[in-house]
C-alpha positions as CSV (number, residue, x, y, z in Angstrom):
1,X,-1.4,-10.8,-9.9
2,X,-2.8,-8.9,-12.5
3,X,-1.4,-5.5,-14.0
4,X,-4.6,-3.5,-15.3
5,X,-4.8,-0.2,-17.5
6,X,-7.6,1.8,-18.5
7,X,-7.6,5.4,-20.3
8,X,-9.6,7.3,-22.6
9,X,-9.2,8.0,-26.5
10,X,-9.0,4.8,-28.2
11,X,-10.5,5.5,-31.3
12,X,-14.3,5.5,-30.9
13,X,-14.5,4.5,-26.8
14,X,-12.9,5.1,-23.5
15,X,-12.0,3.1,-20.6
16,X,-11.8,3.5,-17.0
17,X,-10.0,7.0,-16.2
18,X,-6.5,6.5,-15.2
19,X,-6.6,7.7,-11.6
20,X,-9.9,5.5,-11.2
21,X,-7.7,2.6,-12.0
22,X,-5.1,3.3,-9.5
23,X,-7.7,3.6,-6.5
24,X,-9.0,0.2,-7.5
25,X,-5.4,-1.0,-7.4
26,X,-4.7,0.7,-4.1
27,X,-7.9,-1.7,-2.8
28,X,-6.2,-4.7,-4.0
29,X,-2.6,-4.1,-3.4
30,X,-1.7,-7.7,-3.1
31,X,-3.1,-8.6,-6.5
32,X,-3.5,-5.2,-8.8
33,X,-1.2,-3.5,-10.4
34,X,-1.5,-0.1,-12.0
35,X,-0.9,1.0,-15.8
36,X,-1.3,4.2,-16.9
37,X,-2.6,4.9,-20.4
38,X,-1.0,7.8,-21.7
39,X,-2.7,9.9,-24.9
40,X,-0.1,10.4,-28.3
41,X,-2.0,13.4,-29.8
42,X,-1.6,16.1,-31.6
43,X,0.0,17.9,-28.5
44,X,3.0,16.9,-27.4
45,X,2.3,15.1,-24.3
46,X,3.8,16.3,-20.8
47,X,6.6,14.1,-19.7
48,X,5.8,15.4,-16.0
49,X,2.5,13.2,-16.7
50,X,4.5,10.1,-16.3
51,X,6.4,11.0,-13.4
52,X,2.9,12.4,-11.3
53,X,1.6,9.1,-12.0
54,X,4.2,6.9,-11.1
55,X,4.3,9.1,-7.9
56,X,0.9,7.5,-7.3
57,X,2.0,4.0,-8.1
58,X,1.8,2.9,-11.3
59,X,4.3,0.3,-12.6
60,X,3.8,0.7,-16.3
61,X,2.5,2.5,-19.0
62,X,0.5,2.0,-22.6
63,X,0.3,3.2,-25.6
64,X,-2.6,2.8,-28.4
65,X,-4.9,4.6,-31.3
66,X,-1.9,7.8,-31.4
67,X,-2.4,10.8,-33.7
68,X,1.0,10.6,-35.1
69,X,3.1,7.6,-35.8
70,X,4.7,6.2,-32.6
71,X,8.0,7.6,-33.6
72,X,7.2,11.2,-34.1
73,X,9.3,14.0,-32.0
74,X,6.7,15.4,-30.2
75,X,6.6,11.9,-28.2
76,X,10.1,11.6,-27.3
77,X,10.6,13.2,-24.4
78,X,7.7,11.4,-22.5
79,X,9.7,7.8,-23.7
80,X,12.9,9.8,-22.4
81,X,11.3,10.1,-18.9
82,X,9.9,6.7,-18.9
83,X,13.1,5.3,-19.3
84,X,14.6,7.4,-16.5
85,X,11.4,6.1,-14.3
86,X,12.3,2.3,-15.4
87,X,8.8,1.5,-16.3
88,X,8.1,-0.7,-18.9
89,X,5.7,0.3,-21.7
90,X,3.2,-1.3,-23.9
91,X,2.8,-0.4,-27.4
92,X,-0.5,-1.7,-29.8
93,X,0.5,-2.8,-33.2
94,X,-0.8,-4.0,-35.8
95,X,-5.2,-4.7,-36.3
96,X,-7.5,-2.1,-35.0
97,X,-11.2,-2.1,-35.3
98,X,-12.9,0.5,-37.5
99,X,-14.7,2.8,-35.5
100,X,-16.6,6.3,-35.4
101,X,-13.2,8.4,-34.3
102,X,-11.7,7.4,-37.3
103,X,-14.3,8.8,-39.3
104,X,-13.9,12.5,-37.6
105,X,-10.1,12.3,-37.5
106,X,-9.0,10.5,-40.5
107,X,-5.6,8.8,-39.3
108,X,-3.7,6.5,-40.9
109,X,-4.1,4.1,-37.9
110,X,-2.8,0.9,-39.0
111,X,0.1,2.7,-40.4
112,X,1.0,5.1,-36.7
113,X,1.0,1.6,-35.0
114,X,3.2,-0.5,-37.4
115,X,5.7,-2.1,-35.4
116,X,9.0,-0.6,-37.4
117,X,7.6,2.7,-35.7
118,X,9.2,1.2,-32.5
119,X,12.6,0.8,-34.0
120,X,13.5,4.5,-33.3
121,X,12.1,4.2,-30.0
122,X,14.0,1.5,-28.8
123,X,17.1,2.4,-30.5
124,X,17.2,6.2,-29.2
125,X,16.2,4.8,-25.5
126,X,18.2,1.3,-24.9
127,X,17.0,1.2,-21.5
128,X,13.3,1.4,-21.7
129,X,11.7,-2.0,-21.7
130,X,9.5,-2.0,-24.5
131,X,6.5,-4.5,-25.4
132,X,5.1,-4.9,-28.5
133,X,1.7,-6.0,-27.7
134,X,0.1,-9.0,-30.3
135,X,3.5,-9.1,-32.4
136,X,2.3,-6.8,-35.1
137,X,-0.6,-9.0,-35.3
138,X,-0.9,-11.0,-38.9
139,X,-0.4,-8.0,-40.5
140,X,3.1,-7.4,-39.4
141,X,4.1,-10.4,-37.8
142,X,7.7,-11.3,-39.6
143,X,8.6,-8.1,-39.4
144,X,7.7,-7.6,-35.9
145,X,10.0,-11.2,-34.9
146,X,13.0,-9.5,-36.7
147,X,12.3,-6.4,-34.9
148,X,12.5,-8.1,-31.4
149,X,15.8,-10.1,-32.9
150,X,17.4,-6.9,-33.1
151,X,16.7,-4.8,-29.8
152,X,17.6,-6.3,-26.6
153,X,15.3,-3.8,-25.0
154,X,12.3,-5.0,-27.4
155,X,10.2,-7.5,-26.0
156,X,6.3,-8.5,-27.7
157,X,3.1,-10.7,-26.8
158,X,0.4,-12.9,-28.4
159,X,-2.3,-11.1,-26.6
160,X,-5.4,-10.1,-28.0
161,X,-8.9,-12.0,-28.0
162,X,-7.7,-15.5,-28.9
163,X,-4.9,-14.5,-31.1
164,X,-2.5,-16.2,-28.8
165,X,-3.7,-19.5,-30.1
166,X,-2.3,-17.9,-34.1
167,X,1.5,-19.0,-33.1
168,X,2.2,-22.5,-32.7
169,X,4.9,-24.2,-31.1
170,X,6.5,-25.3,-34.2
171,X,6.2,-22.1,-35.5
172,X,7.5,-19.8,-32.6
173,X,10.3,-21.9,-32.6
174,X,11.3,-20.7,-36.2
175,X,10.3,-17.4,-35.5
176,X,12.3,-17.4,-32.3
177,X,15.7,-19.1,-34.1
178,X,19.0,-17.6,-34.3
179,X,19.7,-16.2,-37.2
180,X,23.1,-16.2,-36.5
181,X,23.4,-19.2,-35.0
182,X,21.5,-21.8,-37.3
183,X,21.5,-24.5,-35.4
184,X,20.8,-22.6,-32.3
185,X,17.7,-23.5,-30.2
186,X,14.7,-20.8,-29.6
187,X,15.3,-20.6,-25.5
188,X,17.2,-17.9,-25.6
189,X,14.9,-15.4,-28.1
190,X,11.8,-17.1,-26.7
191,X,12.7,-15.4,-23.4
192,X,11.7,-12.1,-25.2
193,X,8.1,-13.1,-25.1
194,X,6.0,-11.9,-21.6
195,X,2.7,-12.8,-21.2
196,X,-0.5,-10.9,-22.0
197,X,-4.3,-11.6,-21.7
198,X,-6.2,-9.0,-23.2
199,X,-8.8,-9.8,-21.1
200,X,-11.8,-8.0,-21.1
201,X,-14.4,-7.2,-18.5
202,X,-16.8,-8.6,-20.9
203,X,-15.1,-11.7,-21.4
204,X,-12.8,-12.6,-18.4
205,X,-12.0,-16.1,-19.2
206,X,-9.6,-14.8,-21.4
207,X,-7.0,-14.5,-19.2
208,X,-7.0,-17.9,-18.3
209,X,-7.4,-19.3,-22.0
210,X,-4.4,-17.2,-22.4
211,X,-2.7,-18.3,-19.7
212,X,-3.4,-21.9,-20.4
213,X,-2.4,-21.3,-24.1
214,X,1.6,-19.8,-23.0
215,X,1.7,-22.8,-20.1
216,X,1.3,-25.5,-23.5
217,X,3.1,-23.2,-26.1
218,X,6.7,-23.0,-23.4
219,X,6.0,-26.7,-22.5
220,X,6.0,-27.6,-26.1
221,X,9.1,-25.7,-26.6
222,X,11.0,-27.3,-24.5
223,X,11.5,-24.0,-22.3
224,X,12.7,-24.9,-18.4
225,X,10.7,-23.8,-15.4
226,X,13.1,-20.8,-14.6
227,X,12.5,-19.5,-18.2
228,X,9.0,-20.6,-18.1
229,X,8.3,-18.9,-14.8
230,X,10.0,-15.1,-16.5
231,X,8.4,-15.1,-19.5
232,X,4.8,-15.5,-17.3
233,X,5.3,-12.3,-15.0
234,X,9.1,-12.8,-13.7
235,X,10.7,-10.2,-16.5
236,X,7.7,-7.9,-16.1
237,X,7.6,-7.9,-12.3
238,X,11.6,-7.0,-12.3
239,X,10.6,-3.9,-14.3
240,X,8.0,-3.5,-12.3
241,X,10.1,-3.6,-8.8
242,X,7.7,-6.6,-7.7
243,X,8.7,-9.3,-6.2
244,X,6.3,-13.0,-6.7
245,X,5.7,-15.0,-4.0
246,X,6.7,-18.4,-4.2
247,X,3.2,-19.6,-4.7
248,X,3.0,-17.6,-7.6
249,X,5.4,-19.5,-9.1
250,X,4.8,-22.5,-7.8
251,X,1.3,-22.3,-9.8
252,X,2.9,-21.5,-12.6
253,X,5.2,-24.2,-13.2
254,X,3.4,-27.0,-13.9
255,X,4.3,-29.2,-16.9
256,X,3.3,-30.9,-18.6
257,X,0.4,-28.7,-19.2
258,X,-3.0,-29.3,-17.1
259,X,-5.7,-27.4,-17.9
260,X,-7.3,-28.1,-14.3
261,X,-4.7,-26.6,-12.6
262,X,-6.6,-23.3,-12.7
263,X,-9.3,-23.2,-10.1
264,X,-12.7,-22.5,-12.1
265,X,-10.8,-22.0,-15.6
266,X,-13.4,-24.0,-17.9
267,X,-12.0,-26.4,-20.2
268,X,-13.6,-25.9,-23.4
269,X,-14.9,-22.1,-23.4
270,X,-15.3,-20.7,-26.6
271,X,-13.2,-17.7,-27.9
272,X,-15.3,-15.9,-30.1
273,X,-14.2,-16.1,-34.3
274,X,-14.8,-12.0,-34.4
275,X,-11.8,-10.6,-32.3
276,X,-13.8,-7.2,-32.3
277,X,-17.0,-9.7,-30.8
278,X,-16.0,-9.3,-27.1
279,X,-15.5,-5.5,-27.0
């Protein structure tokens, strides 16, 4: 299954308008699953928003390129409705690409989409399930892995055009240590990672790279099949209200890692060295 979002405003482009990508899902109901983007601008959004489109079926909402920082009050009572709804939501931090709305709106972009802008969030709504998508990216990356130490309800991702191949085993397993607990293993805190592609329509194969990358980082950390099998759509589809079938997860369990196990998935595709070179 596959969990797709579209949505206009970010920065310089737009995407496929929400309602579009709920009819496609509504095709594909087996396989699809709606997101709704939702714009942060300089009007306070209308929390009614959320609940029309989770009405139509979306499962989960995103968050990206906002006019104010992610924290600002005029945002809070469209979290506060989310939470009420269940959804999970998706939150872009860290590296954006230049681009020609930043020229006519002059935001401090990288700075409304640090990830300590989530802190408020999660702690003023401790039952939203929150995502940090790309852990803060390079930029903000050790700040981001304390962040997700500290809120139960913050979870984050290694998404985003090959980034997932920045964090090695070795290294998520510092990142994901107790720091209470020194000699505690990185199972538990690991389980705060869910999986995300970033795919593109110009450059699908991502999602399997991806996928292929999480199957070897989990193996590598020693995870077991019941964690392996949440942190790769089990959390997300409890927020979601969906229920895997058992060849889902079936699929998904395989270790030691095989790249072949994914039907067409080719072995050696190149991930292009310019994150931005895909858009």
């Amino acid at each position: 299954m596959a969990a797709l979002f579209g949505g206009l405003r970010y920065g310089g482009h737009d995407f496929v308008p929400n309602d579009d990508v709920v009819k496609i899902c509504r095709e594909y109901p087996d396989v699809l699953v709606p997101l709704a983007k939702i714009d942060l601008w300089d009007i306070p959004p209308d929390p009614a928003e959320a609940r029309r489109y989770a009405d139509m079926g979306v499962k989960g909402f995103k968050f990206i390129y906002p006019y104010y920082e992610y924290d600002h009050d005029s945002y809070l009572a469209l979290y506060e409705e989310i939470e009420k709804l269940g959804f999970p939501v998706l939150f872009h931090t860290g590296d954006y690409a230049p681009n020609s709305a930043d020229i006519r709106y002059r935001r401090p972009v990288l700075k409304n989409m640090h990830p300590i802008n989530l802190d408020r969030i999660a702690r003023s709504f401790q039952k939203l399930h929150i995502i940090m998508a790309h852990m803060g990216t390079v930029y903000f990356r050790d700040l981001a892995v304390n962040l997700v130490k500290t809120h139960r309800n913050l979870y984050f991702d290694l998404a985003g055009s090959g980034a997932f191949l920045d964090v090695d085993a070795c290294r998520m397993c510092e990142y994901m240590r107790s720091s209470i607990l020194p000699g505690d293993g990185p199972q538990r805190l690991i389980c705060k990672l869910v999986f995300g592609s970033d795919s593109y329509i110009t450059a699908p194969y991502i999602q399997n790279q991806a996928l292929n990358a999480y199957q070897d980082l989990l193996f590598r950390c020693r995870m077991t099949e019941e964690d392996t099998h949440d942190v790769l759509g089990g959390t997300t589809a409890g927020w979601m209200g969906l229920k895997l079938s058992a060849d889902t997860e079936t699929r998904h369990l395989t270790t030691p890692w095989d790249r072949h196990q994914l039907d067409g998935n080719p072995v050696d595709e190149a991930i292009s060295a310019d994150p931005h070179g895909v858009l």
